[in-house]
C-alpha positions in Angstrom: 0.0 0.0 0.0 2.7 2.3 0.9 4.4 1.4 -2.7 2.9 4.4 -4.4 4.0 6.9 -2.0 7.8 5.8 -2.1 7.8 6.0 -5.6 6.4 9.6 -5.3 9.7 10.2 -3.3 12.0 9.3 -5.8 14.4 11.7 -7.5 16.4 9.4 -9.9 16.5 6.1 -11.5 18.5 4.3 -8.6 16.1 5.0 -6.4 13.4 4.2 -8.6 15.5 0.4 -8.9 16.0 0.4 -4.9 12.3 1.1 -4.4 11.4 -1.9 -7.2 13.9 -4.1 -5.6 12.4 -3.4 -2.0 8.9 -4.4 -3.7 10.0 -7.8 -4.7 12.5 -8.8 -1.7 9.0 -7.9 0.4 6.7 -9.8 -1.8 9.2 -12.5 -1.7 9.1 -12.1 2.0 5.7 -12.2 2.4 5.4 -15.5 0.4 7.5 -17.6 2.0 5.8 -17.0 5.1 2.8 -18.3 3.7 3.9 -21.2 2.0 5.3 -21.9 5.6 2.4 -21.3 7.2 0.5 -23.5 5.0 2.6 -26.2 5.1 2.5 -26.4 8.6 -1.2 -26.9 8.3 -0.9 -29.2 5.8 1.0 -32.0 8.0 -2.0 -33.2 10.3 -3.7 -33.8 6.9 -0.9 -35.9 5.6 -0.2 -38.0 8.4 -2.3 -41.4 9.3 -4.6 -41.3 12.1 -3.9 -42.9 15.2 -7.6 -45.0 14.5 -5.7 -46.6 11.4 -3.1 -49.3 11.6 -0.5 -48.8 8.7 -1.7 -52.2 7.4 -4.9 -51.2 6.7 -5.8 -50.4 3.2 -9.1 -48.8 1.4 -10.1 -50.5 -1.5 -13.0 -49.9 -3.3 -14.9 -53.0 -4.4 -17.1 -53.5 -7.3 -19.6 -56.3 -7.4 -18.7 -59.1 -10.5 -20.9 -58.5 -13.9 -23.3 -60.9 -14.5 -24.2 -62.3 -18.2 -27.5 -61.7 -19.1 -29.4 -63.9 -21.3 -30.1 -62.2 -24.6 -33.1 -60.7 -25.0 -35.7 -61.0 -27.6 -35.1 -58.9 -29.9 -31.4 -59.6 -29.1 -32.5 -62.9 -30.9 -34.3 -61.6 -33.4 -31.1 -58.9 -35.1 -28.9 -62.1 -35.2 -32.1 -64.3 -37.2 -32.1 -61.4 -39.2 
C-alpha cells in the first residue's frame, strides 16, 4: 500500500531500482511465510490417524458382472 507513495519520493532512477527491488524482496518475504504457514497446516492432513493401523488399506470393491441372457429382440437382429 505504501508502494505508491515511495515511488512519489523518488528523485532518480537508482532510487526508482532500490524502491522496485524493495517491492520484490517484500513480496518475496511475504510469500515464503505463507507457504510456511500452510505447510504447517498441511501436515496433520498428511499424516495417518492414530484410529488406522499402517496395514490397513481402502479399496474400493465393485460387485462381478453378470451375463444376461439375450433378449428378444437380441434374438431376433442375429435371425435377421
Amino acid at each position: 500500500m505504501e508502494f505508491p507513495s515511495r515511488l512519489g519520493q523518488c528523485r532518480n532512477p537508482q532510487d526508482l531500482v532500490e524502491e522496485q527491488m524493495r517491492y520484490w524482496r517484500t513480496a518475496y518475504e511475504q510469500y515464503s511465510e505463507t507457504v510456511e504457514r500452510m505447510a504447517e497446516l498441511m501436515v496433520p492432513v498428511g499424516a495417518p490417524s492414530d484410529e488406522t493401523s499402517k496395514d490397513e488399506h481402502d479399496y474400493i470393491t465393485f460387485p462381478e458382472a453378470q451375463e444376461r441372457a439375450p433378449t428378444r429382440r437380441a434374438r431376433e437382429r442375429k435371425v435377421a
